[in-house]
BARO-380065 format. One record per residue (C-alpha): residue in one letter; x, y, z. Coordinates in Angstrom, 1 decimal. Example, Ala and Ser with C-alpha at 12.3 -4.5 7.8 and 13.67 -1.06 7.14 Angstrom:
[rec A, [12.3, -4.5, 7.8]]
[rec S, [13.7, -1.1, 7.1]]
END
This chain:
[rec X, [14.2, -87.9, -43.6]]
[rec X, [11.7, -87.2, -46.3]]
[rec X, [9.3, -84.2, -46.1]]
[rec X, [6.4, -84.0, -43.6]]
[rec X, [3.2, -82.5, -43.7]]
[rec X, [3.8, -79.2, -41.7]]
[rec X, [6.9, -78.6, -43.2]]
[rec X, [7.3, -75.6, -45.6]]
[rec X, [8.3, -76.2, -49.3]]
[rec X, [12.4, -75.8, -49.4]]
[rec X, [14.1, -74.0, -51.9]]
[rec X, [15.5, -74.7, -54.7]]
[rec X, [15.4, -74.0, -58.8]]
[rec X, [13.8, -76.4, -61.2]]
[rec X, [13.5, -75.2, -65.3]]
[rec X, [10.5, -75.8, -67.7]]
[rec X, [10.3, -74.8, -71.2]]
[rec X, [8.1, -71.9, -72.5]]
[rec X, [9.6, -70.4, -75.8]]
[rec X, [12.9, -71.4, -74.4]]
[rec X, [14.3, -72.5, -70.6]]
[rec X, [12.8, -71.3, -68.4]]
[rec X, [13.9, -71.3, -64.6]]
[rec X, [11.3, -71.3, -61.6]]
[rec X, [12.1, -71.0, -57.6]]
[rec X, [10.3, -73.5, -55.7]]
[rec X, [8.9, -70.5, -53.3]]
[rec X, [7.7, -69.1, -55.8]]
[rec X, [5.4, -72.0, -57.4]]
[rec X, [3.8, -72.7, -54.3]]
[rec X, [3.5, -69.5, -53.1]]
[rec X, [-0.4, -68.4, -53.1]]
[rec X, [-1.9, -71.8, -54.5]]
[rec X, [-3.1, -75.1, -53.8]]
[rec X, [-0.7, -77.8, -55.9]]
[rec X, [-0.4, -81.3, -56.1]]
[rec X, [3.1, -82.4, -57.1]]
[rec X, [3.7, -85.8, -58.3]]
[rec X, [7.5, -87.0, -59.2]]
[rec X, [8.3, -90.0, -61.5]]
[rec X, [11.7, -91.9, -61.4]]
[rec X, [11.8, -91.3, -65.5]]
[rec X, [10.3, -89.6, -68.0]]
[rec X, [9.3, -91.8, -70.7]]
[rec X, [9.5, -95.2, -68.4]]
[rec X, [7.1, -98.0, -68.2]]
[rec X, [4.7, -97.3, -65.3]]
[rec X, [5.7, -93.1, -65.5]]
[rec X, [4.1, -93.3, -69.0]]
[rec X, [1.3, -95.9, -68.4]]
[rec X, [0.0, -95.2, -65.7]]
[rec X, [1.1, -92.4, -63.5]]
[rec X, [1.0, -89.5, -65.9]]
[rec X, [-2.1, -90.5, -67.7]]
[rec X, [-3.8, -90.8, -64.2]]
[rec X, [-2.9, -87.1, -63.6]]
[rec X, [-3.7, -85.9, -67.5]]
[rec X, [-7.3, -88.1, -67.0]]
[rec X, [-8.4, -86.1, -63.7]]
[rec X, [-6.8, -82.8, -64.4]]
[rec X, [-9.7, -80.9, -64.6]]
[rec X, [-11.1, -82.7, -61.5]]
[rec X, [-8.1, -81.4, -59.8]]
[rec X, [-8.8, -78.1, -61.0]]
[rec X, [-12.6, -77.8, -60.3]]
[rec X, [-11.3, -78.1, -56.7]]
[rec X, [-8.7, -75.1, -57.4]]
[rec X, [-5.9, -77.5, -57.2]]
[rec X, [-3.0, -76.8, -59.9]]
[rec X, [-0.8, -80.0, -60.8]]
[rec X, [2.5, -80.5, -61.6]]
[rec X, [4.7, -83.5, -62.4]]
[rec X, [8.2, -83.7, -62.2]]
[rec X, [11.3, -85.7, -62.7]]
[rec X, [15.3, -85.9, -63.0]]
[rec X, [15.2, -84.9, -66.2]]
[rec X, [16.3, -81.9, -68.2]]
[rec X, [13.7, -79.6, -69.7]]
[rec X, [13.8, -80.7, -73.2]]
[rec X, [12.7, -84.5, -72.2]]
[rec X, [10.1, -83.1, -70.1]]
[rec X, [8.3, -80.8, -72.4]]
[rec X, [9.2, -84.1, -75.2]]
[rec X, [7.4, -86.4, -72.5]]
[rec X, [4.6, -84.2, -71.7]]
[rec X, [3.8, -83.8, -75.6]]
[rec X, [3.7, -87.3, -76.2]]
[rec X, [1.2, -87.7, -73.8]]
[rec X, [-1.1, -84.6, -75.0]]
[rec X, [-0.5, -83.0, -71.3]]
[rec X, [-3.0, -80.2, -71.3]]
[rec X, [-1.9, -77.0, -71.1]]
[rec X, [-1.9, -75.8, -67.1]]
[rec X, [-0.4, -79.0, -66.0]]
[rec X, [3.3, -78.1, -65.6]]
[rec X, [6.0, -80.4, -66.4]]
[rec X, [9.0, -79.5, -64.6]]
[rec X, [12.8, -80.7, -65.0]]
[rec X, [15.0, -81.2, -61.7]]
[rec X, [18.1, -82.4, -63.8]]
[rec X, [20.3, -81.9, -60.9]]
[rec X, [18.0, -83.1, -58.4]]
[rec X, [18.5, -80.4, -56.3]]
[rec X, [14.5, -80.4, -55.0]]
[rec X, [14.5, -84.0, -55.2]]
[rec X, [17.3, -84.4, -52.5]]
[rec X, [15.8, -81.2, -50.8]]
[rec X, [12.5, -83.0, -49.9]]
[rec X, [14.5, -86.3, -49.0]]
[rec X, [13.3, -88.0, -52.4]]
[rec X, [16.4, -88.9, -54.2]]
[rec X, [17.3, -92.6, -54.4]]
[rec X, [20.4, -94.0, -56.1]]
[rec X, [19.9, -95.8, -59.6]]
[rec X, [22.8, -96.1, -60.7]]
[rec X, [22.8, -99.9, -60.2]]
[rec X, [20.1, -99.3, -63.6]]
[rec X, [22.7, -96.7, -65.4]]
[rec X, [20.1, -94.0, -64.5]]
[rec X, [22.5, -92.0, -61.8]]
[rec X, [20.0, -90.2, -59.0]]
[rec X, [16.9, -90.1, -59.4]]
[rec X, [13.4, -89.4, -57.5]]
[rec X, [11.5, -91.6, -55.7]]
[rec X, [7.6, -92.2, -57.0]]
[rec X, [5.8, -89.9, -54.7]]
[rec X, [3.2, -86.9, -54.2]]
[rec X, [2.5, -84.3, -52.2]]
[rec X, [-0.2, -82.0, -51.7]]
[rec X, [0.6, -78.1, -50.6]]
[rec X, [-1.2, -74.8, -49.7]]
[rec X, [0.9, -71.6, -50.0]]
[rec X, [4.1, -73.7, -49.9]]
[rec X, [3.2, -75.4, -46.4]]
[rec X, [2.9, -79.3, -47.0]]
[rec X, [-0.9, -80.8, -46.0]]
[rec X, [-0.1, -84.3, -47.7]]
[rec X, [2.5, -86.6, -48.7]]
[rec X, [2.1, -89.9, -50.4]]
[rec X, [5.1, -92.0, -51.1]]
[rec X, [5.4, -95.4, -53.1]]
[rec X, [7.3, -98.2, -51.6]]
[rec X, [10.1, -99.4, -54.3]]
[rec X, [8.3, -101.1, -57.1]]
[rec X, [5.1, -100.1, -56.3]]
[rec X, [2.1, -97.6, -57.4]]
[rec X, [-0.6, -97.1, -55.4]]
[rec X, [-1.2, -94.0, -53.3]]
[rec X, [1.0, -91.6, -55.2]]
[rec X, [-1.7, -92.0, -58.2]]
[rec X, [-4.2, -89.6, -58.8]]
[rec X, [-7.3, -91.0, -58.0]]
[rec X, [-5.8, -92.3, -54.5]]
[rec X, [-4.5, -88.3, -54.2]]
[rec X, [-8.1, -86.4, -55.5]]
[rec X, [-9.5, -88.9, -52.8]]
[rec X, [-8.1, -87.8, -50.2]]
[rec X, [-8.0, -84.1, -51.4]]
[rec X, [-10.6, -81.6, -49.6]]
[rec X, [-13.6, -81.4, -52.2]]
END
């Protein structure tokens, strides 16, 4: 069972670099803010890089006119994220975080199984929308697809 609105954010560690690793608790990112968190399958893949990413990077500042912070995330390690999020001139404030074990990913009942695509588990295409860690929103892509989980489906729904 995946996550539900209502539910609170679980636990779990996910890393990001800033001069170097850096770790981050789950509770503690969503604690006392607003955050839209969208995950991608892959860094670097086809749709991840066309289109879901640069839907986020275009209405970032919508996002955060509301007081909504973003984040995107992925089964990646650190170092492909921050790589990813460079190549795609990411503005600063959007965070790009790693869940190489995907720990969080199996935490919120996201993880599917890739291996069939040599790509081991990874996250399904979803996002949700939380307020101080408690779940308001969740919008998750059927397999192949990539609709609702984009940003301007999620700012449209979003409280203004």
């Amino acid at each position: 069972m995946h996550i539900q609105p209502g539910d609170r954010i679980p636990e779990a560690i996910l890393q990001y670099i800033d001069d170097g690793v850096r770790k981050i608790d789950t509770v503690e990112l969503f604690a006392d803010r607003k955050m839209v968190l969208f995950a991608v399958p892959g860094a670097f893949t086809p749709t991840c890089s066309q289109r879901h990413l640069p839907g986020f990077v275009e209405h970032f500042d919508a996002f955060r006119e509301r007081g909504i912070e973003v984040a995107c995330m992925a089964v990646n390690d650190p170092f492909v994220m921050q790589a990813w999020g460079q190549s795609q001139d990411v503005p600063a404030g959007l965070r790009m975080l790693a869940d190489g074990n995907a720990d969080f990913t199996r935490a919120l009942g996201m993880s599917f199984d890739a291996s069939g695509y040599g790509m081991g588990i990874r996250s399904k295409r979803f996002a949700l929308f939380a307020d101080n860690g408690i779940v308001r929103a969740v919008w998750i892509e059927a397999p192949g697809e990539f609709r609702v989980s984009a940003a301007e489906n999620v700012l449209a729904q979003l409280p203004a």
